[in-house]
N, CA, C and O atoms as a MOPAC input file, in Angstrom:
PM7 MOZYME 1SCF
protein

 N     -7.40200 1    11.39600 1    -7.24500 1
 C     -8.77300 1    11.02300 1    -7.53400 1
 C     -9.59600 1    11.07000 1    -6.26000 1
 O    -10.55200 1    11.84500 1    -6.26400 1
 N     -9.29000 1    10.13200 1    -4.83700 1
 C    -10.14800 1    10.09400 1    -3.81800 1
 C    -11.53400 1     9.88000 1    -3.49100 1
 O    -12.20600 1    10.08600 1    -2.48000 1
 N    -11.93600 1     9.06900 1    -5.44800 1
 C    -13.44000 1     8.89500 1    -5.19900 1
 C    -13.27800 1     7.22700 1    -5.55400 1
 O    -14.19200 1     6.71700 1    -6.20200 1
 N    -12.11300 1     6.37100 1    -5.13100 1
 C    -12.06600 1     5.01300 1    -4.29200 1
 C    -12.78200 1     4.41300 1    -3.52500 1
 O    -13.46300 1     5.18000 1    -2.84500 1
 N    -12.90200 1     3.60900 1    -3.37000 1
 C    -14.05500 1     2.82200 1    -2.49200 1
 C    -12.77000 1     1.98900 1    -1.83400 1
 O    -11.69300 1     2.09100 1    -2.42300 1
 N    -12.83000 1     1.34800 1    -0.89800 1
 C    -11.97500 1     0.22800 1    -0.01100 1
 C    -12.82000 1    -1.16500 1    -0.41700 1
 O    -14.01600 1    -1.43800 1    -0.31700 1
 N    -11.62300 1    -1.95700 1    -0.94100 1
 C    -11.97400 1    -3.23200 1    -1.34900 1
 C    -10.88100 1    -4.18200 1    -0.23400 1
 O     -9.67300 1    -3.96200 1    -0.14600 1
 N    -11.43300 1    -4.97200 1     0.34600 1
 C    -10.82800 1    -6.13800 1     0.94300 1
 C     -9.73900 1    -6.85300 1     0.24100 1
 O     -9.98900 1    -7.49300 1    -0.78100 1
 N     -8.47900 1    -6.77500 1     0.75700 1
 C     -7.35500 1    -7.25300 1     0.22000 1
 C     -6.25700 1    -7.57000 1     0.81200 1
 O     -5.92400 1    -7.00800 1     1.85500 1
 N     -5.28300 1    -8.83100 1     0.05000 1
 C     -4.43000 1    -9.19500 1     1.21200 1
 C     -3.28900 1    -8.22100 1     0.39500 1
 O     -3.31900 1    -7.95300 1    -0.80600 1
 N     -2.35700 1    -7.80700 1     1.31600 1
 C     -0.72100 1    -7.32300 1     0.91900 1
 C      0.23800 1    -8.06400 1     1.42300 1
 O      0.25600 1    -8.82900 1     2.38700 1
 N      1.02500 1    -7.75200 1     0.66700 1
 C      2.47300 1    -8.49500 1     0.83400 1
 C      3.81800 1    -7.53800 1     0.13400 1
 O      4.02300 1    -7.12400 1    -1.00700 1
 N      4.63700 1    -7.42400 1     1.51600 1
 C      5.91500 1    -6.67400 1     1.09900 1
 C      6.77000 1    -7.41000 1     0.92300 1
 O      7.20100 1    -8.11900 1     1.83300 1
 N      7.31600 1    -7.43800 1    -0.49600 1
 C      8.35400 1    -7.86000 1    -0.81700 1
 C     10.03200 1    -7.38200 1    -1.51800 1
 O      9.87500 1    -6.26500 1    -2.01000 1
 N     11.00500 1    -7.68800 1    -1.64500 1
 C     11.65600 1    -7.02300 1    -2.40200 1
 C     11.74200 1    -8.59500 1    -3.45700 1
 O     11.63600 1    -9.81300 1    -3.31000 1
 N     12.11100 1    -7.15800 1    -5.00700 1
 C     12.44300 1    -7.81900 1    -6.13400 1
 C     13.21100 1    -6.88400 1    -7.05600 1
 O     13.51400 1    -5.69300 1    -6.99000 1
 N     13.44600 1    -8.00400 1    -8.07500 1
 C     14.21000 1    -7.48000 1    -8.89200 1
 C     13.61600 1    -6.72500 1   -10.57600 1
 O     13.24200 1    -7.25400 1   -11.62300 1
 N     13.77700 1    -5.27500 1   -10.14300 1
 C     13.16500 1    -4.23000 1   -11.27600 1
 C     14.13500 1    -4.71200 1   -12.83400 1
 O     15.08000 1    -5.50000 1   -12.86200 1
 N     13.55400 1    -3.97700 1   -13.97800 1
 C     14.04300 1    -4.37900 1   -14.85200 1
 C     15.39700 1    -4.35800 1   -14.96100 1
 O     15.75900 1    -5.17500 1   -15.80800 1
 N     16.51200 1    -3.62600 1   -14.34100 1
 C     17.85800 1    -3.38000 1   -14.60600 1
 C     18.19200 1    -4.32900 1   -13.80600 1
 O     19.32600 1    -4.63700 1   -14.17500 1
 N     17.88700 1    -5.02400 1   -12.88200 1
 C     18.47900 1    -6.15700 1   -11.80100 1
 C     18.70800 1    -5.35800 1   -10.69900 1
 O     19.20800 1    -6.00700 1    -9.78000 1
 N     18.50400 1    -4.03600 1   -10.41200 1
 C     18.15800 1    -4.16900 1    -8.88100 1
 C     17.34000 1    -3.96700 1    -8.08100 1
 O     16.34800 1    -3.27100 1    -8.29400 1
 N     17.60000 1    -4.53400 1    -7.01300 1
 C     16.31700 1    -5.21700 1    -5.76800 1
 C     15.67700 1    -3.67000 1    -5.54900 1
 O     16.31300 1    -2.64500 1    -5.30400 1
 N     14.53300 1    -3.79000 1    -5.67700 1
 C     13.46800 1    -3.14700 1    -5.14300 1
 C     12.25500 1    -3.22300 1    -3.93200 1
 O     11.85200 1    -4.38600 1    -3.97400 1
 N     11.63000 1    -2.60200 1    -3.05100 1
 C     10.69900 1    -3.20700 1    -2.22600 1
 C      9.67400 1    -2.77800 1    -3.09600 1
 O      9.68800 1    -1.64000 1    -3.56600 1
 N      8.47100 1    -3.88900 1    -3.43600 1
 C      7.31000 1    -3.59500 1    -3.73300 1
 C      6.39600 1    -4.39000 1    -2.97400 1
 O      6.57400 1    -5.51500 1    -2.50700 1
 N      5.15800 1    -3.47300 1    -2.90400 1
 C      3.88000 1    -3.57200 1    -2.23200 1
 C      3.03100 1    -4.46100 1    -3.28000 1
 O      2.46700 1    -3.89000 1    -4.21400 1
 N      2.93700 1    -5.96100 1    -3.11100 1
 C      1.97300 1    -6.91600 1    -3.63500 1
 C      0.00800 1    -6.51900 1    -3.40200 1
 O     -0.37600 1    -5.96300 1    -2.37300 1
 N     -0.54000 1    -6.74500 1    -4.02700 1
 C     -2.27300 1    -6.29600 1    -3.70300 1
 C     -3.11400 1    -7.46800 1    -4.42000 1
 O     -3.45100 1    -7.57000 1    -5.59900 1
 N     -3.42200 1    -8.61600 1    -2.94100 1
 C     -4.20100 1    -9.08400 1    -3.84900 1
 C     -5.30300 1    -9.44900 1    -3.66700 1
 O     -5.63900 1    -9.20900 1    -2.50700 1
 N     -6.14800 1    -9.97700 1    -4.30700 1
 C     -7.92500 1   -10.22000 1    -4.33900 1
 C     -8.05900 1   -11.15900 1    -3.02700 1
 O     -7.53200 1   -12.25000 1    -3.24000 1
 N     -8.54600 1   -11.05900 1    -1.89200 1
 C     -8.82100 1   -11.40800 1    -1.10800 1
 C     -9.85000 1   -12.96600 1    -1.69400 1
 O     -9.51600 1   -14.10400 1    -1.36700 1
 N    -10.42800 1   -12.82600 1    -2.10800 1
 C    -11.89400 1   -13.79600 1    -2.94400 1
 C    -10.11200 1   -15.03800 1    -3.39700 1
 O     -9.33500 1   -15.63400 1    -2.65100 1
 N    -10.16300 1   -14.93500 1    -4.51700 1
 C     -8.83000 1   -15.78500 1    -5.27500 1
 C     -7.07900 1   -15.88400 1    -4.99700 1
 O     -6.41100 1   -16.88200 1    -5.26800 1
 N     -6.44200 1   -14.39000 1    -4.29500 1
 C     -5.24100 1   -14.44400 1    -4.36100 1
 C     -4.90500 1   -14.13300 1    -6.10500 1
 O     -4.10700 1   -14.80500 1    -6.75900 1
 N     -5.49400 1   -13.27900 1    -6.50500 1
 C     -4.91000 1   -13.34500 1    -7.87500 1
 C     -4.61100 1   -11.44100 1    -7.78100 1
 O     -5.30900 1   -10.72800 1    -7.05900 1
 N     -3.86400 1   -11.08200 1    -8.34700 1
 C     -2.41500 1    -9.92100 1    -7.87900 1
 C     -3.18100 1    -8.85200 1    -8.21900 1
 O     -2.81400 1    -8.86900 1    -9.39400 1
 N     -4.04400 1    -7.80300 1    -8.17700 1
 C     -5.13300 1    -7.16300 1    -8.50400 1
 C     -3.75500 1    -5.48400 1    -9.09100 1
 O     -4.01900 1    -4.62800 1    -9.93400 1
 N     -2.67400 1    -5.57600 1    -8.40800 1
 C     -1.83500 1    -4.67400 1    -8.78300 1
 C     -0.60400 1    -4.67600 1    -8.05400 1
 O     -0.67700 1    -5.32900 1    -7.01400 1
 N      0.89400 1    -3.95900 1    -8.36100 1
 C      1.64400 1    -4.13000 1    -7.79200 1
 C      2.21300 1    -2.31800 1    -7.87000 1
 O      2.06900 1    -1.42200 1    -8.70100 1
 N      3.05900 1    -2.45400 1    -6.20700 1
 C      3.57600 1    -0.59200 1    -6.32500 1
 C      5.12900 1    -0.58200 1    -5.65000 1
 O      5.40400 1    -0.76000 1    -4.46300 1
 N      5.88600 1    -0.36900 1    -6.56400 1
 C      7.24200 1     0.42800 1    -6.11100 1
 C      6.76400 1     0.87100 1    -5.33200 1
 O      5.89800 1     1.72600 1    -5.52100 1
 N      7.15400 1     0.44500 1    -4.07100 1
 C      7.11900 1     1.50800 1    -2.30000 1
 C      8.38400 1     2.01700 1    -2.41500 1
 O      8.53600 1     2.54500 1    -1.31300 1
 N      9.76500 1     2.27000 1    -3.26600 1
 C     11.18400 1     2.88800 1    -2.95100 1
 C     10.50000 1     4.65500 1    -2.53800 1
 O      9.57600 1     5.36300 1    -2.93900 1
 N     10.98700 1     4.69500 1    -2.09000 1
 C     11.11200 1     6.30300 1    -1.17100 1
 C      9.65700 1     6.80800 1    -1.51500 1
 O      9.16800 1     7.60000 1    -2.32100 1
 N      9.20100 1     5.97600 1    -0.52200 1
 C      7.81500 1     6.16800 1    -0.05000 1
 C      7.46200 1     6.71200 1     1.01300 1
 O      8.00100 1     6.34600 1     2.05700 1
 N      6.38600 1     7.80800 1     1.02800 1
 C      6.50200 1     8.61700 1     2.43200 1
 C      5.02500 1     7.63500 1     3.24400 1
 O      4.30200 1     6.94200 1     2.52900 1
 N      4.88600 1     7.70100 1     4.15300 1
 C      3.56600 1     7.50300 1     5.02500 1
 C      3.08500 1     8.60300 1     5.77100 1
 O      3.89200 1     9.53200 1     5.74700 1
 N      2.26700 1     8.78900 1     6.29600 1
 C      1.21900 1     9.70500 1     7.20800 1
 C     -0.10500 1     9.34500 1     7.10100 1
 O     -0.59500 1     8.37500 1     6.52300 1
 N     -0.63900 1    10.24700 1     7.73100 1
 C     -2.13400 1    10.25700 1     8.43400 1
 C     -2.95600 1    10.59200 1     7.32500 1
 O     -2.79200 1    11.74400 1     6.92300 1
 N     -4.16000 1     9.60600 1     6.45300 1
 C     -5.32700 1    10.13600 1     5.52500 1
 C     -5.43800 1    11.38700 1     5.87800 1
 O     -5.48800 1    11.77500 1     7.04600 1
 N     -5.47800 1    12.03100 1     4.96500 1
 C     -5.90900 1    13.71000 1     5.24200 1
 C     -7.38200 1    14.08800 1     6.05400 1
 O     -7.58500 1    14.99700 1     6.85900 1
 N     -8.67700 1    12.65900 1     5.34300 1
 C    -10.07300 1    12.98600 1     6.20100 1
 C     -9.79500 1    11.65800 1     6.93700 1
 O     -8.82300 1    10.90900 1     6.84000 1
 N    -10.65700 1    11.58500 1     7.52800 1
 C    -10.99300 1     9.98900 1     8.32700 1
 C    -12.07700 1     9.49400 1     7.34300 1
 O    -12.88100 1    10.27800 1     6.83800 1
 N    -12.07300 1     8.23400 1     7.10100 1
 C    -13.04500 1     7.66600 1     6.40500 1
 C    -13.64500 1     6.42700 1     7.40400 1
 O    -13.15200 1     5.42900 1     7.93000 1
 N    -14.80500 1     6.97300 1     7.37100 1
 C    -16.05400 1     6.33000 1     8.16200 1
 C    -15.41800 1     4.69500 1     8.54400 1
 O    -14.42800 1     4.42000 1     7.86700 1
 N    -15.82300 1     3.69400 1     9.44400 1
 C    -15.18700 1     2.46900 1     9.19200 1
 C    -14.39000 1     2.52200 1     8.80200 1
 O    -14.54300 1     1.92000 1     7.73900 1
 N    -13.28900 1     2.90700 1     8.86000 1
 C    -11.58600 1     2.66600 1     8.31900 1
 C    -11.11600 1     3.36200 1     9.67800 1
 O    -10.82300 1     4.55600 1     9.61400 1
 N    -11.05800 1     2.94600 1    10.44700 1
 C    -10.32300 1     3.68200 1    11.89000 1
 C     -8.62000 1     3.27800 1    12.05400 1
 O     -7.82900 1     4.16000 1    12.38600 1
 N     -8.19700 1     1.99000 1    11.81100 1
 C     -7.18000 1     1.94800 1    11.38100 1
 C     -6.52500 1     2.08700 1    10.23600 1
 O     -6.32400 1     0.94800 1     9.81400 1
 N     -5.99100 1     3.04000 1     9.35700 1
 C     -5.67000 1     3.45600 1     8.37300 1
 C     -4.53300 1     4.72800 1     8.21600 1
 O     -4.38200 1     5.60600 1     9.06600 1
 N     -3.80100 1     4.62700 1     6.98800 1
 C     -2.37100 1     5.35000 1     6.82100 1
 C     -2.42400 1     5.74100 1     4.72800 1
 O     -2.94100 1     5.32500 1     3.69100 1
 N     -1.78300 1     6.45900 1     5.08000 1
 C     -2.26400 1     7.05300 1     3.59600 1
 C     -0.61000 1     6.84700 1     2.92300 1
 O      0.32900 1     7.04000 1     3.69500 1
 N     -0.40500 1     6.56900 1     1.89800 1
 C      0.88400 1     5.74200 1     1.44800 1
 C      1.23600 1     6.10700 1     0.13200 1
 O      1.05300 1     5.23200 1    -0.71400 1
 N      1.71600 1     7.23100 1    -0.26400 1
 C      2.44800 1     7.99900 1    -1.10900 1
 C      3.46300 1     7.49500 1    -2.11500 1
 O      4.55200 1     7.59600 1    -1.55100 1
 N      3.61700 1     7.04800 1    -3.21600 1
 C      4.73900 1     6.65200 1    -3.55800 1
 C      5.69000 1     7.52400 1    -4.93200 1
 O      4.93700 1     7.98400 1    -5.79000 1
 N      6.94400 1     7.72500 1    -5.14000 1
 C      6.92000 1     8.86500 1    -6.30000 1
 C      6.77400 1     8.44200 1    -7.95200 1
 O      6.85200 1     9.20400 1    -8.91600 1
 N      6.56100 1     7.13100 1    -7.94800 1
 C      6.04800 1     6.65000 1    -9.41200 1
 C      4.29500 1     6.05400 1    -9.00000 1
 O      3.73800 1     5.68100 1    -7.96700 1
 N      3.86000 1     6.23900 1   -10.54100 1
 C      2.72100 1     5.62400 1   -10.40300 1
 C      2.71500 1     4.32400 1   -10.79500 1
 O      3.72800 1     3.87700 1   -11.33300 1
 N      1.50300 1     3.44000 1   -10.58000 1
 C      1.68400 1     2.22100 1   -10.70000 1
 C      1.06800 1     2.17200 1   -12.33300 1
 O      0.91300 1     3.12900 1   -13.09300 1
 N      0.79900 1     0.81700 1   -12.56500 1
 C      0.47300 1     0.70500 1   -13.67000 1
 C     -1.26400 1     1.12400 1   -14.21900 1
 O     -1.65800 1     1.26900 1   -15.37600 1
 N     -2.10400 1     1.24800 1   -12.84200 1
 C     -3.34000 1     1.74400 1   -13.01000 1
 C     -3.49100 1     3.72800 1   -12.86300 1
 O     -4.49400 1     4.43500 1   -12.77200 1
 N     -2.21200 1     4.03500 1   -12.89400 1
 C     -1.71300 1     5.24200 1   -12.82200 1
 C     -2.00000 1     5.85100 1   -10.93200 1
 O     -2.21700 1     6.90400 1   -10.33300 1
 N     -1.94200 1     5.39500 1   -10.83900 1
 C     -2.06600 1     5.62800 1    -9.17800 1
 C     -0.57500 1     5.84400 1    -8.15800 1
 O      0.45300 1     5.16900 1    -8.19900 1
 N     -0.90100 1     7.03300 1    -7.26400 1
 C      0.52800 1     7.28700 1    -6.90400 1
 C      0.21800 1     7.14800 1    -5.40100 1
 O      1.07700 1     6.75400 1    -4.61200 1
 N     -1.13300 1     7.50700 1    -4.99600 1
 C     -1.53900 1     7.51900 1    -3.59600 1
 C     -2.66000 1     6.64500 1    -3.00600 1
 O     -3.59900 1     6.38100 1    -3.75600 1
 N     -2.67000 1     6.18400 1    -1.79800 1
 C     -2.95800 1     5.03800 1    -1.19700 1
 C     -3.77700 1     5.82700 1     0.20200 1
 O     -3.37200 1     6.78700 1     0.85800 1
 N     -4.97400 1     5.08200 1     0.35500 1
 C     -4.87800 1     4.67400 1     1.55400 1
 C     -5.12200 1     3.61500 1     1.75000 1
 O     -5.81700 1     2.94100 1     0.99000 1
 N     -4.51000 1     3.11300 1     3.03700 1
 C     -4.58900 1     1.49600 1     3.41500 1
 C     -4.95900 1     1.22900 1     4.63300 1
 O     -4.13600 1     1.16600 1     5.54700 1
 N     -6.46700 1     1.00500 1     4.83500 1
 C     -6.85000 1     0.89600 1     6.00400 1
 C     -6.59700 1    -0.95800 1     6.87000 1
 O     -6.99400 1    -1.79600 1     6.05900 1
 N     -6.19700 1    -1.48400 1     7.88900 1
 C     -6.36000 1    -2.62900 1     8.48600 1
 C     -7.18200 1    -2.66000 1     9.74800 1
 O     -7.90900 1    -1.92700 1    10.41900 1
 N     -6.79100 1    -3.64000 1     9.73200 1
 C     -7.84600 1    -4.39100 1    10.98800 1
 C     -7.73800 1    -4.31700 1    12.71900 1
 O     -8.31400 1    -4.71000 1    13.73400 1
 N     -6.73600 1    -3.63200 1    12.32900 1
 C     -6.33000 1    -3.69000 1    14.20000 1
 C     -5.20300 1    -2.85400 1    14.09600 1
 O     -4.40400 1    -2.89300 1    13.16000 1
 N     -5.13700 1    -1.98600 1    15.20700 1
 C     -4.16700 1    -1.04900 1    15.80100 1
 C     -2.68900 1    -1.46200 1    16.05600 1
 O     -1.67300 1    -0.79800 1    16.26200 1
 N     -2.95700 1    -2.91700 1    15.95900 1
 C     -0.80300 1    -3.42100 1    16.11100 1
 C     -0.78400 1    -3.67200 1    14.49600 1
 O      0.22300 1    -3.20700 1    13.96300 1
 N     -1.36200 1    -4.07700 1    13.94500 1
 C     -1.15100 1    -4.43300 1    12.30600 1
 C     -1.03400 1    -2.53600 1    11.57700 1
 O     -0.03300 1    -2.34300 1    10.88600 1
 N     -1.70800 1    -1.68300 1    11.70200 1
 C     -1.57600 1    -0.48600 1    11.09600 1
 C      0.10500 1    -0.09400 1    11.79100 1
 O      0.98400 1     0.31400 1    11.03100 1
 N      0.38000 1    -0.29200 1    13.35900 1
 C      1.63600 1     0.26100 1    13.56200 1
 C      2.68300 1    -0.86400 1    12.48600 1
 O      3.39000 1    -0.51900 1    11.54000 1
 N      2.49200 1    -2.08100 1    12.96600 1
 C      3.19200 1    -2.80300 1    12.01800 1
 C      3.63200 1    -2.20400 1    10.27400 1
 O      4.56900 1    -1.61100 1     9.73900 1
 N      2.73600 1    -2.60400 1    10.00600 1
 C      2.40500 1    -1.64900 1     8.51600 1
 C      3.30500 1    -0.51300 1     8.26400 1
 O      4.29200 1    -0.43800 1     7.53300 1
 N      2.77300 1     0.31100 1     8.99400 1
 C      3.81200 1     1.97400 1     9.18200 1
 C      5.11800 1     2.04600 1     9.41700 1
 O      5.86900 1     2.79100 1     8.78800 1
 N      5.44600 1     1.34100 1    10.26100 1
 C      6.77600 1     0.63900 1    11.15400 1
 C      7.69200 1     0.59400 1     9.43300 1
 O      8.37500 1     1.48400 1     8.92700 1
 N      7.35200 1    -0.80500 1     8.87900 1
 C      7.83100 1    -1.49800 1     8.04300 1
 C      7.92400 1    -0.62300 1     6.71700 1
 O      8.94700 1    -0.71000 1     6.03900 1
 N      6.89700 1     0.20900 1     6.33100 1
 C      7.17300 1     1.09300 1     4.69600 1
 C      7.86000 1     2.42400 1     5.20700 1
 O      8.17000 1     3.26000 1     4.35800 1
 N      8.16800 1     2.72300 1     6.82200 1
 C      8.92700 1     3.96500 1     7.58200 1
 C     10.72500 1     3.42000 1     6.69800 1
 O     11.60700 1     4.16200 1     6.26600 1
 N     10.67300 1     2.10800 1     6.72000 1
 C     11.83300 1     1.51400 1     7.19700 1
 C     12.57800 1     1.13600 1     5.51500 1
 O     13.55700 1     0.39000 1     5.49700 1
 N     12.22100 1     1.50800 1     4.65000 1
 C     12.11900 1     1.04400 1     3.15100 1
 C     12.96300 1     2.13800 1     2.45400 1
 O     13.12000 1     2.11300 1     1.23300 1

């Protein structure tokens, strides 16, 4: 699609348990305003790299691939943060999944 807008949001990586009982890492997304779960994404064999354009104000940012879609049918991400140790962080951690 790529006609997304960036909405303010907290994440959280977690692992859990998919319907058959085994542990999975998924990527939590939630409403910054409430904490209420706006969506959730199987990160399992998830690639990372570089947004294909730069998007204006988003200077720290990583584009986040995953091979199922989520439940809003969405397979690709970008995820821009706030600071240059939190994006390596970030990258570091879904490299490592």
């Amino acid at each position: 699609k790529g006609k997304g807008s960036f909405n303010a949001a907290l994440l959280s990586l977690d692992i859990v348990s998919d319907r058959g009982g085994s542990l999975v890492p998924q990527l939590s997304v939630k409403s910054q305003a409430d904490g209420k779960v706006m969506r959730t994404i199987d990160v399992s064999g998830c690639t990372v790299s570089e947004p294909k354009k730069q998007r204006k104000g988003q200077e720290h940012a990583f584009r986040l691939d995953v091979p199922s879609t989520d439940k809003k049918g969405d397979s690709k991400y970008v995820i821009s943060l706030d600071t240059a140790d939190q994006l390596l962080e970030w990258k570091e951690a879904m490299r490592e999944l």
